[in-house]
C-alpha positions in Angstrom: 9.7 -0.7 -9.9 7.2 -0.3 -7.0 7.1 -3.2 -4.6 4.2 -3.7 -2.6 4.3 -6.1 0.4 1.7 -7.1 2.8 2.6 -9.0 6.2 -0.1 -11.4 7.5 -1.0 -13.4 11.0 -3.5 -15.2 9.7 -6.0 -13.5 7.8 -5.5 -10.1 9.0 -2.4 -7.7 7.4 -0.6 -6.4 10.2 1.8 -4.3 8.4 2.2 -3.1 4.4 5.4 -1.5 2.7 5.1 0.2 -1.0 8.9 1.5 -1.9 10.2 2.0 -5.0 9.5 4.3 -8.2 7.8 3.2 -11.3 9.3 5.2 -13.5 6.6 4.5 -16.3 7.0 7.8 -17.9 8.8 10.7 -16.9 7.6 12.8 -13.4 4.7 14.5 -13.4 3.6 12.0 -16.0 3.9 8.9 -14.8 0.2 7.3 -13.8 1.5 4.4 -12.3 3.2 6.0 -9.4 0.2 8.9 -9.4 -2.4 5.5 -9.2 -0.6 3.7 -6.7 0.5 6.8 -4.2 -3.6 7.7 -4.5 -4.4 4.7 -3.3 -2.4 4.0 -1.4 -2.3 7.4 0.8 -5.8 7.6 0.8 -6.3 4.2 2.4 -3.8 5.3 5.4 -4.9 8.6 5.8 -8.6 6.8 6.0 -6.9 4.2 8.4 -5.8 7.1 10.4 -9.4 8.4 10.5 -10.5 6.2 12.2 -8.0 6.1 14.8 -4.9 4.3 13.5 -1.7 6.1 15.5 0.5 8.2 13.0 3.6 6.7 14.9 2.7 3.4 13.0 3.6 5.1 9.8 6.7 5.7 8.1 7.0 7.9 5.2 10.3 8.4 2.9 10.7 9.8 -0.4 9.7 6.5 -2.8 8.5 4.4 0.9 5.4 4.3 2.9 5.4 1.1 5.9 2.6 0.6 7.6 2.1 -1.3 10.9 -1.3 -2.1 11.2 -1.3 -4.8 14.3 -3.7 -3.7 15.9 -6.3 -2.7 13.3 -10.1 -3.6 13.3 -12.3 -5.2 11.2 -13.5 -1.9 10.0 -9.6 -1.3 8.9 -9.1 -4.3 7.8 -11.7 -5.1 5.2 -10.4 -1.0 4.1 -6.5 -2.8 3.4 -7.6 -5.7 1.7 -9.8 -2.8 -0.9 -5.9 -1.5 -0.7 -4.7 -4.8 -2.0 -7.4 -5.3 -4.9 -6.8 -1.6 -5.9 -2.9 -2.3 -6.4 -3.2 -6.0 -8.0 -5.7 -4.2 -10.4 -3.0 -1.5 -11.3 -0.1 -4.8 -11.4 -2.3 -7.0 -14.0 -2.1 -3.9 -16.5 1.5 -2.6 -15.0 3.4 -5.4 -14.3 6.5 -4.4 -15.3 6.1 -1.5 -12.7 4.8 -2.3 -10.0 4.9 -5.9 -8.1 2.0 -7.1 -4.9 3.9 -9.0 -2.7 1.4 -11.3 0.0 3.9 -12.4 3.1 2.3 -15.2 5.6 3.9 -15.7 8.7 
């Protein structure tokens, strides 16, 4: 299963994690993991567009974490269009992938 996790201070996410594997169908095959890596890689690599420090991310086989404390408004409004995109994929996938909202 994929596990997405969001951090909060307040409103604003100031760090995201997606780890695991889906393992919806077999690789190469499995839309699930293809839908959530799409979205979620194109949202950092658009964070780090407009000027989020690579150092902030941390990429492993099967694990992305993302420390976005110091992020914009601009970024911001971006990650929560990450969130909807992956709740979207969980309401039809639920038994592969799993949004996680943390408030602190």
């Amino acid at each position: 299963m994929i596990r997405a996790k969001f951090e909060y201070a307040g409103e604003d996410v100031v760090a995201y994690e997606i780890s695991g594997h889906a393992m919806s169908n077999e690789p190469g095959k499995d839309l699930v993991c293809a839908g959530v890596s799409a979205v979620a890689f194109g949202l950092t690599n658009a964070l780090i567009g407009l000027g989020l420090d690579e150092e902030r991310v941390k990429l492993d086989d099967g694990y992305l974490r993302v420390d976005t404390t110091d992020a914009d408004e601009d970024m911001n409004a971006l990650i929560y269009g990450l969130i909807v995109s992956l709740e979207t994929i969980e309401r039809e996938h639920d038994e592969y992938l799993s949004v996680i909202n943390y408030d602190f």
